[in-house]
C-alpha positions as CSV (number, residue, x, y, z in Angstrom):
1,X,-51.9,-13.8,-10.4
2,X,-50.6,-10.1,-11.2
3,X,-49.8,-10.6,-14.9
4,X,-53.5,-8.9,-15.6
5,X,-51.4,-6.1,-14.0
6,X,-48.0,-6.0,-16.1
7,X,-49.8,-6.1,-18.9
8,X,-51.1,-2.4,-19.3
9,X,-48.1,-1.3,-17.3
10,X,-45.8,1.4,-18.7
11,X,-42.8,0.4,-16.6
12,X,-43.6,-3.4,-17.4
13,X,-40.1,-3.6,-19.2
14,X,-38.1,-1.8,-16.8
15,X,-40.0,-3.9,-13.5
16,X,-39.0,-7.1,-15.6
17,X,-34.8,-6.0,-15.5
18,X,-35.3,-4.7,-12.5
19,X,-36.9,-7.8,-11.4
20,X,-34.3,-9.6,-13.2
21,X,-31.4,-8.0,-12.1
22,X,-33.0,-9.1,-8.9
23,X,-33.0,-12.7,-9.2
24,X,-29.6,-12.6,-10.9
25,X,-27.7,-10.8,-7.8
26,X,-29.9,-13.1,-5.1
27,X,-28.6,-16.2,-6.5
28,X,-25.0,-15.8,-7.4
29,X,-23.6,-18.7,-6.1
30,X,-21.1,-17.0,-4.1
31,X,-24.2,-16.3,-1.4
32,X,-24.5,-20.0,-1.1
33,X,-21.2,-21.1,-1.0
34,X,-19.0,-18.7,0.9
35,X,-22.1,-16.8,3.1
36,X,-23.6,-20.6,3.8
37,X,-27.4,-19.1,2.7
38,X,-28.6,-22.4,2.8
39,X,-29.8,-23.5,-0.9
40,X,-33.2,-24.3,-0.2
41,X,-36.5,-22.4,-1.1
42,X,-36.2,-20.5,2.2
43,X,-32.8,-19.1,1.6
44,X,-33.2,-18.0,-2.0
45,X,-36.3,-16.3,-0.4
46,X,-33.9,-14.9,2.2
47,X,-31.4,-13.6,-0.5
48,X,-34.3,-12.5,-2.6
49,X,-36.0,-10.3,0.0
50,X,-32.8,-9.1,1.4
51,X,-31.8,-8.1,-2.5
52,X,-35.5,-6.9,-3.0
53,X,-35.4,-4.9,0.3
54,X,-32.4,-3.0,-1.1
55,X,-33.5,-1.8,-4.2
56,X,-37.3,-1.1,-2.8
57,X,-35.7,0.8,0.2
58,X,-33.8,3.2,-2.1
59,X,-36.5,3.5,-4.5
60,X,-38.7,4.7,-2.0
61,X,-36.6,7.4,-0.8
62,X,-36.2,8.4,-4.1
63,X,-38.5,11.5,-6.1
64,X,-41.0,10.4,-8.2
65,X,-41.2,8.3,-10.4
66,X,-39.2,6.0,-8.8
67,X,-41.8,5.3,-5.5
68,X,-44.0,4.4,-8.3
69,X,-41.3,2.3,-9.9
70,X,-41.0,0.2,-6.4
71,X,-44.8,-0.3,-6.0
72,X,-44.7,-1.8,-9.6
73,X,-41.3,-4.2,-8.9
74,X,-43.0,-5.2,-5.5
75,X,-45.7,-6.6,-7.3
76,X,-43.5,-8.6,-9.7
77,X,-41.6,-9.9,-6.9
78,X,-45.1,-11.2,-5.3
79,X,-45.7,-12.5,-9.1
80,X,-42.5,-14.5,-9.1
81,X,-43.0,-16.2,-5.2
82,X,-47.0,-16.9,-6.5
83,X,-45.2,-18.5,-10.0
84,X,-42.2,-20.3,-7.8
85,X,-45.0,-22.1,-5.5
86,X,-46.8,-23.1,-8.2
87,X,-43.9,-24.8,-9.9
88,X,-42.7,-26.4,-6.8
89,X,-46.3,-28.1,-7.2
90,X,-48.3,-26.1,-4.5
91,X,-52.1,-26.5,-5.3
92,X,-54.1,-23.7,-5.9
93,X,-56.5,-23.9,-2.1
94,X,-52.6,-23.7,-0.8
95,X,-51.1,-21.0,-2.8
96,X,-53.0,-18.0,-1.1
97,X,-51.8,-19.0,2.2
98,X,-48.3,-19.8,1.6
99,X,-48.5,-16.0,-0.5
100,X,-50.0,-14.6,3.1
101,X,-47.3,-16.3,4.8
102,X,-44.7,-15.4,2.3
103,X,-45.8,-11.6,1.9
104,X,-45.6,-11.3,5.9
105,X,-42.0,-12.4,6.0
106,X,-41.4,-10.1,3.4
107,X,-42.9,-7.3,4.6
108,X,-41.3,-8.2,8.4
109,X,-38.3,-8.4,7.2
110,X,-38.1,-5.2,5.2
111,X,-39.1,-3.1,8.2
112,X,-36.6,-5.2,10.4
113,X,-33.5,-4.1,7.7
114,X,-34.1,-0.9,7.4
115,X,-34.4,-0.5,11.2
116,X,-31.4,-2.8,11.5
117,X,-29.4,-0.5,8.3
118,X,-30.5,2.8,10.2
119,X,-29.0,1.5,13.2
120,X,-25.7,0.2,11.6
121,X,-23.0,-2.2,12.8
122,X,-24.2,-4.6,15.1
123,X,-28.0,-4.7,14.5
124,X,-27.5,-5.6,11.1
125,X,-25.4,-8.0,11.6
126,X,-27.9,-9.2,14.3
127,X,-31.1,-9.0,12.2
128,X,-29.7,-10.7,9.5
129,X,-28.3,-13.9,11.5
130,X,-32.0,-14.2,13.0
131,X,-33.3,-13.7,9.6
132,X,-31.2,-15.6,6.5
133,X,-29.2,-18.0,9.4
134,X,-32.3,-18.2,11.9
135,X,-29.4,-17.7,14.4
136,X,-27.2,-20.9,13.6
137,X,-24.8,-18.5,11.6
138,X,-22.5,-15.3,12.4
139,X,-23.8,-12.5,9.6
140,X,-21.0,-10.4,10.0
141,X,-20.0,-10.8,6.3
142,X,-23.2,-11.1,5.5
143,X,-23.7,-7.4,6.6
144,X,-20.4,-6.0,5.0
145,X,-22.2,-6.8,2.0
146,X,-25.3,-5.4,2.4
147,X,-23.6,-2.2,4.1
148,X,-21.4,-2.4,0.7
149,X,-25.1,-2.8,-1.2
150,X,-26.6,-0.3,0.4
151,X,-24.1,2.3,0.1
152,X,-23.7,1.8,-3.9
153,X,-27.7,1.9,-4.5
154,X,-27.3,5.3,-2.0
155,X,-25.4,6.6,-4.5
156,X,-27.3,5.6,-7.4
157,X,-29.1,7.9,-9.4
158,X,-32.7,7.2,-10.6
159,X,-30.9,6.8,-14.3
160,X,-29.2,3.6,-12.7
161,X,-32.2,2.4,-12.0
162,X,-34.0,2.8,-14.8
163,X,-31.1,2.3,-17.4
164,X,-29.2,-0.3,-15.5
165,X,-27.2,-2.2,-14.3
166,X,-28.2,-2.0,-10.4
167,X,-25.0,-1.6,-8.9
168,X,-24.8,-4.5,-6.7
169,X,-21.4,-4.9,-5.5
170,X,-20.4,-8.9,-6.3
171,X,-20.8,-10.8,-2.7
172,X,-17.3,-12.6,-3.7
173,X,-15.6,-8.6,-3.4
174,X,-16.5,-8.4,0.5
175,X,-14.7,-10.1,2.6
């Protein structure tokens, strides 16, 4: 859908590690088996907006280029949901309306973390067990890690970013 985009973008390699880097950190299977993100399309959308928000977030607050830099890795992360229904088998009339659906959420749930983040503690730790658990879960681990995550990309400089690797901290470190 957005590859006529990529293709004439200067930052096309950097949004693809980025975007990779991504992926990698949202499913390490540590999220699935000792955070019980459930393993279903759903939750690796969960971990990969709550990943996604992260790096966007910091971006954003960042000089230029790196608000540039976020615009272009949003888009590949729309790119990969629009390439992930369409493997799963969704048909093409669908597609658009599971991407509406999907790019809400998204966008929801960014605005809800970084309320939730600003706020600290127990909001977080709310937001994400309404979010990732829908409720049936305690996120207090959960939201060490992103705390953890949030605080390493903080102290990230844009040559991080752009030279890698994101500093993620590993979700097995927080206990």
């Amino acid at each position: 859908m957005l590859s006529w985009f990529f293709r004439g973008s200067p930052n096309r390699r950097l949004v693809d590690r980025l975007h990779g880097e991504i992926v990698a950190a949202a499913r390490d299977p540590a999220l699935y088996a000792d955070y019980a993100i459930a393993d279903t399309f759903e939750g690796r959308f969960e971990a990969m907006t709550l990943h996604a928000t992260l790096i966007l977030r910091q971006l954003n607050a960042m000089a230029p280029p790196a608000p540039e830099l976020a615009q272009d890795l949003a888009d590949a992360v729309f790119s990969h949901f629009d390439a992930t229904l369409r493997e799963m088998g969704v048909g093409d009339v669908v597609v658009p309306k599971r991407m509406k659906a999907l790019a809400e959420a998204f966008v929801g749930r960014g605005v809800a973390y970084d309320q939730a983040l600003r706020a600290g503690g127990p909001a977080l730790a709310a937001t994400l067990a309404r979010n990732v658990y829908a409720g049936r879960a305690d996120a207090a681990r959960l939201a060490r890690f992103v705390e953890k995550a949030r605080a390493a990309l903080a102290e990230a400089s844009f040559d991080a970013f752009a030279d890698g690797p994101v500093p993620f901290p590993k979700p097995a470190s927080v206990a």
